[in-house]
N, C-alpha and C positions, 0 to 999 in steps of 0.2 A: 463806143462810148455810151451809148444811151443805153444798150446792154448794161451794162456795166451800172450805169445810174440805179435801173430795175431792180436787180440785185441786190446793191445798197438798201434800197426803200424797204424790201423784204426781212431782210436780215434787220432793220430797227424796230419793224412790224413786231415783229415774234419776239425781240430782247426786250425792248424796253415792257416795267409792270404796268399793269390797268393805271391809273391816274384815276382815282377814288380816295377819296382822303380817307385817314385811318383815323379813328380816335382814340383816347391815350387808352380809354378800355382796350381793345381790341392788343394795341399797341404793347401793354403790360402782359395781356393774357399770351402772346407770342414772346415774352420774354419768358414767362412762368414754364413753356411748353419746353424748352431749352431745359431747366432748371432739372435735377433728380424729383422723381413723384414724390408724394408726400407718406408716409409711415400708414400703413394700412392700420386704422384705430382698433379693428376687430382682434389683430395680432396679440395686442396686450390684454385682452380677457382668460381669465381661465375657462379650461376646456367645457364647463360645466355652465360656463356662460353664452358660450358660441351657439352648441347643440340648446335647439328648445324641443323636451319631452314634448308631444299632445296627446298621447294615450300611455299615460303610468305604469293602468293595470295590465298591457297586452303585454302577455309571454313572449320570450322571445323562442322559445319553439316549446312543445309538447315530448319530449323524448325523455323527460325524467317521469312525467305520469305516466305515459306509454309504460315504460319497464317499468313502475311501480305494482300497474293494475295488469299485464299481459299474460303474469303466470297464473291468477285466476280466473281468469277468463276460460272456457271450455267449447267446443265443438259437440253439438249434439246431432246423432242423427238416430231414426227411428226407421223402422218397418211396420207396416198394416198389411193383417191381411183383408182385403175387400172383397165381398163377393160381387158376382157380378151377374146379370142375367142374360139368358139367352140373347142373340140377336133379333129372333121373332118373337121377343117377349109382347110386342102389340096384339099377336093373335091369342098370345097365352098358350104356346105350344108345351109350355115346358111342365101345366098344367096336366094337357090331355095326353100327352104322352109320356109324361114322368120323367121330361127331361131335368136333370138339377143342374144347380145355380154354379157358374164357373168362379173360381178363388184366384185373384192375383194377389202380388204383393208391390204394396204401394210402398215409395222412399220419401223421406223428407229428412229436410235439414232446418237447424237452429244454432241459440247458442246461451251460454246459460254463464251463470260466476259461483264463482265457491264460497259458502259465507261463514265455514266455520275447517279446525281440523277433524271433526268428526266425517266427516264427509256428506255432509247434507250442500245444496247447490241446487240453485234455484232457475227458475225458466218461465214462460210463458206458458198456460196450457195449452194452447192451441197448439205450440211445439210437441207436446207430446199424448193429448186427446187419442184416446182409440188405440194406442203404440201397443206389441206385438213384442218388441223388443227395443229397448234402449240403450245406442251406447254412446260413450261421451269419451271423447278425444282429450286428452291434455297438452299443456303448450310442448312438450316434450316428446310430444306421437305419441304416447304410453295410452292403449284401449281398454277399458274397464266398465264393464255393463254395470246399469244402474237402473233402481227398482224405485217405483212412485211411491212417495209418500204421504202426499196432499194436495188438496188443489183447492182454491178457490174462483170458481169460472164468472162469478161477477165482475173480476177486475182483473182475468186473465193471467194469474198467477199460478203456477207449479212446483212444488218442493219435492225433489229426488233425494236417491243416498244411494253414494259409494264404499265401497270395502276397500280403502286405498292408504299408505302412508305419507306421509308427507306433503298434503297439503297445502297451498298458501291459500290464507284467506283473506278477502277483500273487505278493506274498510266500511259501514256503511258512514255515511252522513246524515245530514241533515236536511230534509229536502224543503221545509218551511223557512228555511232562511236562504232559499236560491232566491236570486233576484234576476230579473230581467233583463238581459240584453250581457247577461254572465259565461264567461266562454265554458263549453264542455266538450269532451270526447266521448264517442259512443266509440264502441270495439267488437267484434265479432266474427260471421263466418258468415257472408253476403257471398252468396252465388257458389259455396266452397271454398272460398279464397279465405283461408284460415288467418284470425287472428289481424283483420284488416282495421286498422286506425283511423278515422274519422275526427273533423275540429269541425266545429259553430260554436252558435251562441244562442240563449234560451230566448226562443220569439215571443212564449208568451206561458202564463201559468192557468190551471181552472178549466181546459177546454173538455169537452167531455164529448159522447159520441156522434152529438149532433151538429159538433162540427168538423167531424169527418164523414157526414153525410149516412150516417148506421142508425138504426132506431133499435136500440135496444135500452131494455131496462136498466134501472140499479145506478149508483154511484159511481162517475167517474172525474176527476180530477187532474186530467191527463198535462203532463208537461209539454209544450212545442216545442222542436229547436229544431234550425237548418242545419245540420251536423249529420253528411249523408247518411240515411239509413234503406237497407235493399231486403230483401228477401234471402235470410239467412241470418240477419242480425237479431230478429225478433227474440226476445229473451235473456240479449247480451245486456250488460251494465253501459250507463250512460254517466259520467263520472266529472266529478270538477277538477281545478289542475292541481288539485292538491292531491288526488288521488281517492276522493272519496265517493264512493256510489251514492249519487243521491236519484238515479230515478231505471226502472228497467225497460229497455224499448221494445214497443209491442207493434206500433200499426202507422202506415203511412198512409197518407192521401193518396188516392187514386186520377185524381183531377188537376196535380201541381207538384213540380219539383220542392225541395227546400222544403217540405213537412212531413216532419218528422215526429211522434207523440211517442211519451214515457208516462209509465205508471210511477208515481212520486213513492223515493224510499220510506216514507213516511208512515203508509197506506200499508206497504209491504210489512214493517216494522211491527204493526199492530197484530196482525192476522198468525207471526208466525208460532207464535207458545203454541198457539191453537192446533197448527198445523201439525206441528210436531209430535202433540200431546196425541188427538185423535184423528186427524186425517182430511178435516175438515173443520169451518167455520160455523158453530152454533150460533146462530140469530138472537142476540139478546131483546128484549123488551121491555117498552115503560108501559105497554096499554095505554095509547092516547091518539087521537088524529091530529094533524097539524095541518098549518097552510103558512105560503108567506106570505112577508108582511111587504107589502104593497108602500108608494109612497102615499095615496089615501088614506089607507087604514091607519097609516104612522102618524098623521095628520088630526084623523076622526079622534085616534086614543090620545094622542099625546104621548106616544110611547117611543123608548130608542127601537135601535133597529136590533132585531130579533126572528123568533121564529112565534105564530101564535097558537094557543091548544085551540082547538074545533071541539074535542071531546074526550071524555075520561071515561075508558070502558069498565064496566062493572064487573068486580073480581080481578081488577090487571092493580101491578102493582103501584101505582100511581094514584090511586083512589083513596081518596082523603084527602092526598098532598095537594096535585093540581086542579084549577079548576078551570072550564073551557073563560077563554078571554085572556087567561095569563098569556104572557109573553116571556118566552124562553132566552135568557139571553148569553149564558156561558153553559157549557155541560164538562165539568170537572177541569175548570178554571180558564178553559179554551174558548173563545168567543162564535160565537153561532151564527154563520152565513145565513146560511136559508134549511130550507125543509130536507134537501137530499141530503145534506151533509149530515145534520141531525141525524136522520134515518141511518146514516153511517156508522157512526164513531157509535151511536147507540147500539147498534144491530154489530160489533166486536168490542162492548165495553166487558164480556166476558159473563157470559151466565153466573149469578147468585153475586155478583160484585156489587158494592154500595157506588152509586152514584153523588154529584152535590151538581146542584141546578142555581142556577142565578135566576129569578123568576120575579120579572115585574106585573105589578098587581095596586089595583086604586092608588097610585102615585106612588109606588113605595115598591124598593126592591127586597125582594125574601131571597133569604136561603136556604134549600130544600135539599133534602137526602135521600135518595130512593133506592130500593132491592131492585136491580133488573133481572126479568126469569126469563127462563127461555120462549121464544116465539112461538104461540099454538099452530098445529097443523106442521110441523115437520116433521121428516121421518126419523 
C-alpha cells in the first residue's frame, strides 16, 4: 500500500503543469500558434521588387568581349641572335689568342592586336627590340612572319606588318574617358598559354615609371589595373566590356601582385600617322623652357593652373608669341597638367603643324598660334 501511495505522488508530479499564471498575452499568443501563419507580405511584390541590384554596372560575365576582341588578339614570338664571350673573358683570352665571341640564339614571347585590315599590329618594343626574326601566331594557329615597321621606345610601343588576308581588327577606344575603378580585360600569351583572358578593374590613371620604381626618362601616363598580367602578356590589348582597346599592357611591379600598368590608347593614337608614315616619331617643337606651376607660384601670380614659360629661345618658333612668365593653359583646346605632358602632346603635335595655346598673361587670357619645327640635334 505505501508502495502504491509512492507511485501515485510520482505519476501527479510529472502530469499535472507548472502552476505559474499565464497572462492573457501569452494566452492569445498560444491561441495565434494553433492558427495557419500569416501570408508571407514579400510574396505579393513583383520579382523586381524582391531582388535588390547593388552593383548595376557589373557584367554578368565577360564572354561576349572575350570573343569580340580574341580573334585580334596575336601571339608573338621572336629570335636573337646574341653573342656571347668566352668563359675566360676576365683574362681576355679571347684577345691574346684570337679566340671569337660565341653566337646563341635567344627566344622570347609576347602578344600584340591587329589594328587594321592591312595588316599593320601593334606590340610593345621591348617585345620585339633586337629580333632576328619575327613571327606572329593567329587565333587560328595560322604562322606568318612579320617585319618592323616602327617603334617608339619612349613609351614602348611597336608597329609590325603582315602579308595576310583576312584580318579582324580591333576596336580602339577611348582612353581619356576610362574612369576608375572600371572593369577591363587584358588578353594575351602569359607563359605560352595562348589567348589567356584575364578581368579587373582600373586601380588607378597617370602612374608613370616612378611608380614602378624605373628611372627612366620621357612621358609616361601609364594606366593601373589588377586584371592579371604575366610575362607574355606584354603587348597584348587591355580592353573595356564593350570591346574597345583602350590601353596596351607593357610592365608589372616587381614588388606586388595586382599591378598591372598600360600605355593609354590615347598616346598610341597620336604617334601612329607618324609611325606609319616614316618609321619613327619626329620630335616637334615650340623653343621654350618650362617649369610647373607650384601651388606658390599659383598664389604669387594669381594665375589658374597651368604650365609656366622660363624662356623663349632665340630663332625657335615661339619667339615674338610667348613671353617668359606666361602660363600655358590649354595646347589645341586640351587642358595642360603639368610640364611632362606639355613636352608630350608637343614633341607628336606633328612637325610644320599650326598649334593654338591658351596663354595667361597680366590678368588676361590670349590666344596664340604657333608653327611647331622640328626638335634641333636629331638625326
Amino acid at each position: 500500500m505505501y508502495r502504491l501511495f509512492i507511485l501515485l505522488a510520482i505519476a501527479f508530479v510529472f502530469i499535472t503543469p507548472t502552476c505559474r499564471p499565464v497572462s492573457p498575452q501569452e494566452e492569445k499568443s498560444n491561441h495565434r500558434g494553433l492558427e495557419s501563419p500569416p501570408a508571407n507580405p514579400a510574396s505579393d511584390k513583383s520579382p523586381s521588387e524582391k531582388v535588390k541590384i547593388v552593383y548595376p554596372n557589373v557584367p554578368g560575365s565577360f564572354v561576349a568581349t572575350a570573343k569580340k576582341v580574341k580573334p585580334s588578339v596575336v601571339n608573338i614570338f621572336t629570335t636573337q641572335i646574341v653573342s656571347q664571350r668566352p668563359i675566360h673573358n676576365w683574362l681576355d683570352f679571347h684577345n691574346l689568342f684570337g679566340m671569337r665571341q660565341r653566337e646563341r640564339i635567344q627566344r622570347s614571347l609576347g602578344s600584340g592586336f591587329i589594328i587594321d585590315t592591312q595588316g599593320y599590329i601593334l606590340t610593345n618594343y621591348h617585345v620585339v627590340r633586337g629580333a632576328h626574326e619575327i613571327l606572329i601566331q593567329l587565333e587560328n594557329e595560322r604562322e606568318v612572319a612579320a617585319v618592323p615597321v616602327g617603334a617608339e621606345p619612349g613609351i614602348d610601343v611597336a608597329l609590325l606588318h603582315v602579308e595576310d588576308a583576312g584580318l579582324t581588327p580591333v576596336k580602339m577606344g577611348d582612353s581619356d574617358r576610362l574612369e576608375v575603378g572600371e572593369w577591363v580585360v587584358a588578353i594575351g600569351n602569359p607563359f605560352g598559354l595562348s589567348h589567356t583572358v584575364t578581368a579587373g578593374i582600373v586601380s588607378a590613371k597617370g602612374r608613370d615609371y616612378r611608380d614602378l620604381g624605373i628611372n627612366q626618362r620621357g612621358y609616361q601616363n601609364f594606366i593601373q589595373t589588377d586584371a592579371s598580367i604575366n610575362p607574355g602578356n606584354s603587348g597584348g590589348p587591355l580592353v573595356n566590356v564593350a570591346g574597345e582597346v583602350i590601353g596596351m599592357n607593357t610592365a608589372v611591379s616587381a614588388e606586388g601582385q595586382g599591378l598591372g600598368f598600360a600605355v593609354p590608347s590615347n598616346m598610341i593614337r597620336a604617334i601612329l600617322p607618324q609611325l606609319k608614315r616614316t618609321g619613327r616619331v619626329v620630335p616637334s617643337w615650340l623653343g621654350i623652357g618650362i617649369r610647373d606651376m607650384t601651388p606658390a607660384l599659383r598664389e604669387r601670380l594669381n594665375a589658374p593652373q597651368g604650365v609656366i614659360v622660363t624662356e623663349v629661345f632665340r630663332g625657335g618658333p615661339a619667339e615674338g608669341q610667348l613671353r617668359p612668365g606666361d602660363v600655358i593653359l590649354t595646347f589645341n583646346g586640351a587642358h595642360v597638367k603639368d610640364g611632362s605632358e606639355l613636352a608630350w602632346i608637343t614633341s607628336t603635335a606633328g612637325v610644320g603643324n599650326d598649334v593654338t595655346l591658351a596663354v595667361y598673361r597680366n590678368g588676361k587670357t590670349k590666344q596664340l598660334t604657333v608653327k611647331v619645327v622640328e626638335r634641333p640635334g636629331q638625326p
